[in-house]
Structure formats: C-alpha cells, structure tokens
N, C-alpha and C positions, 0 to 999 in steps of 0.2 A: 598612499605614499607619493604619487605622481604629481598630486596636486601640492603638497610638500616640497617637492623639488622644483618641478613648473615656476612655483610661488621665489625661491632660494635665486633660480635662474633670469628672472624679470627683474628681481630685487638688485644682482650684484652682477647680473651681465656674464657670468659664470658660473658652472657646476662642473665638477670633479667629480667621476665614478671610480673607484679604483679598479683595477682589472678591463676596465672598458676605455675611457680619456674621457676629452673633456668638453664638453658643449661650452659653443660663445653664442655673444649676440652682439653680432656685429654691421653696422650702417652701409649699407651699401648706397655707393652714391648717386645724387641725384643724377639724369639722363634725358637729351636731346633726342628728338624721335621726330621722322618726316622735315628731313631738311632745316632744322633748326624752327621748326614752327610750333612744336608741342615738346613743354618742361614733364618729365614725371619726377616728381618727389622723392628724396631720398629714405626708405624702408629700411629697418631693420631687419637681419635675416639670421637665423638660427646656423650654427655650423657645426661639423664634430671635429676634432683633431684626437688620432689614436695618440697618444704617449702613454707612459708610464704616470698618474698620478695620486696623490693623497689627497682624502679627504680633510679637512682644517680643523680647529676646533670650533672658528667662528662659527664653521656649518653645525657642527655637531651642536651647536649651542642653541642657532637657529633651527634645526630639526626637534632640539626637546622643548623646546618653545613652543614650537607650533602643535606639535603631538603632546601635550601639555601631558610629559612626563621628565623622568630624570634622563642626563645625559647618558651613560653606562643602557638603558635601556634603548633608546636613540640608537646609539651606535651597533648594537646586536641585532635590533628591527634595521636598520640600515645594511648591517653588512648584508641578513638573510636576503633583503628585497636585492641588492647586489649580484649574491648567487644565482638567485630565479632569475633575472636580468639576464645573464651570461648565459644561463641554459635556454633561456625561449631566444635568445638571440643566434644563437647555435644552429640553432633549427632550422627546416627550409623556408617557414613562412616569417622570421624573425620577430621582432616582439615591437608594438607600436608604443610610443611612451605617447601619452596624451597630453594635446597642446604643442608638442616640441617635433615628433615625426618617427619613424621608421627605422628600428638597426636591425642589422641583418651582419653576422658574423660567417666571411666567407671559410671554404676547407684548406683554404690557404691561410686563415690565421687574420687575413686582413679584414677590416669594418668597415661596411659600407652604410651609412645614414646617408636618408632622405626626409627633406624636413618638411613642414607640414607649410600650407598655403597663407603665408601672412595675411591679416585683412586688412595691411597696408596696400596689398600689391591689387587687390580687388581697385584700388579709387581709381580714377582717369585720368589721364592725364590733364592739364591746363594748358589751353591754347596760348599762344601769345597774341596780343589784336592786329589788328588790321597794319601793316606799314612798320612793325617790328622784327626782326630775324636774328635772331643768334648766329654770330660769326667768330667763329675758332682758328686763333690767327698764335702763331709763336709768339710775338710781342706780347697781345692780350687773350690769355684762352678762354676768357669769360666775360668776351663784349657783346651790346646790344647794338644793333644797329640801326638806323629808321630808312625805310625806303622812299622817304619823301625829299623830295625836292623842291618843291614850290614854298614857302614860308606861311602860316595863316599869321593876318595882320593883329589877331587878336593876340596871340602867342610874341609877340616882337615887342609891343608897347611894354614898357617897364611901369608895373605896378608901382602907386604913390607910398612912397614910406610913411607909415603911420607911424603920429605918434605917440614916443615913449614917454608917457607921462606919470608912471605910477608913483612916482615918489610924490606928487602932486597929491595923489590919494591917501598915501601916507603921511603926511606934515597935515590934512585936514583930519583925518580918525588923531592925530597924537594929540590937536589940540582939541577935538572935540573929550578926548581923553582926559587933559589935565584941565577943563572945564568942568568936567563930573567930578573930579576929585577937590576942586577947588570947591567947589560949591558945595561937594558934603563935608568938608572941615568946617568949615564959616559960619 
C-alpha cells in the first residue's frame, strides 16, 4: 500500500489520510550560501498538515487502478491500512511510511512528521565564477553583480552583424522547385 500512496503523492503533489491530514510536496526555494558565492537549487520537500480530511474519489479510483481491483474493494483495503496507520503511529516508536518519512502521534493528540532525506538535498551546491556575487538590494533582490573593473577589449568590440539572407535560400529551393515541376509536365 505505501508504494500506492508514495506513487498517488509524486503524481498529484497531494495525499489525504482521513483521521491523520494531509501530506504536500512543496518547492522549497532556491538559496544563497557563503556570501552570495554558492546557489543551491531549489528542492522539493515533503510536509504534513494535521486537519480534518477526506479522501477523493480521484484517489479511490487511482488506488483501484493501481491495485488492479474494484473501487468498493480499494476503499475497505484503504480504510484498514488507515486504521493500522493510526495505531502504529500512536505508539512510541511511530510508524515510518516509506519514501515519504516518520509519524509519530503525540499523547496530546498532536502529529509530529518527519520526512525522509530528499536526494535533491544530497547535490552541491554551484559555485558562481570567478568576479560574480549575488547582491540582495530592496530595488533588485535578484541581482548579479561582476567585480570587475577593468574592461577586456575583447568583450567591448561589437560583433559584425551577420547577414540575414535566408530568403535568398528560399526564392533559390522555390525555383529550383518549379523547375522539377516544369520539367516533369513537359
């Protein structure tokens, strides 16, 4: 069932548990590190929000799908995995859902998830090169800046416009064109 839900929750960025809430997958944004000299990536991250929810029928339709039975079935294999859910999360070592992370149902009633290690979050960051820095200004909060001052004369000279000659290409294929046609009617 996990890899069921797992599956439900990549697909639609959402999952609904009734009696527990509801897992996102939400982008966390990209981020400056070391003085504006290394970008990391922005990662998606699993999250839980306790409410009150129901499950859909989309889902129910997507779980008999996948467990390639009818929906009425689906939904009664669903609610039980629900139950068991609630009770191993009750407990003191909580129940891990695999792929997604860790719930743990405090004696207060409250849910605590923790979610498992994206292997977004494993890549490195990207340096920026040599003479670039990221500057966070209230006018521009996502400007680049260069630390150079000197000009290279190669960077100054204005590249020759090249020209645009395609139609040039085109008026010789049209008549090379109405030459084949000319010559197989004839």
């Amino acid at each position: 069932m996990d890899e069921h839900l797992y599956k439900y929750l990549v697909l639609h960025r959402r999952l609904d548990i009734p009696g527990l809430g509801r897992f996102l997958i939400e982008n966390k944004s990209a981020r400056m590190e070391e003085g504006g000299k290394l970008i990391q990536a922005p990662v998606p991250v699993i999250s839980f929000r306790q409410q009150a929810v129901q499950a859909d029928k989309q889902f129910y339709d997507f779980l008999a799908w996948e467990m390639d039975t009818d929906e009425v079935d689906a939904i009664n294999r669903f609610r039980d995995y629900t139950e068991e859910l609630k009770t191993k999360a009750a407990s003191e070592s909580g129940v891990e859902l695999k792929e997604v992370g860790h719930l743990f149902i405090r004696e207060d009633g409250t849910t605590e998830f923790r979610a498992v290690a994206s292997p977004h979050e494993l890549l490195p960051p990207v340096s920026l090169p040599d003479g670039i820095i990221f500057e966070h200004t209230a006018s521009m909060p996502h400007a680049l800046k260069t630390n150079e001052t000197d000009t290279n004369d190669e960077y100054t000279e204005a590249e020759p416009a090249s020209n645009n000659r395609w139609w040039l290409y085109a008026a010789i294929l049209l008549l090379i064109g109405i030459g084949i046609i000319l010559f197989y009617y004839a």
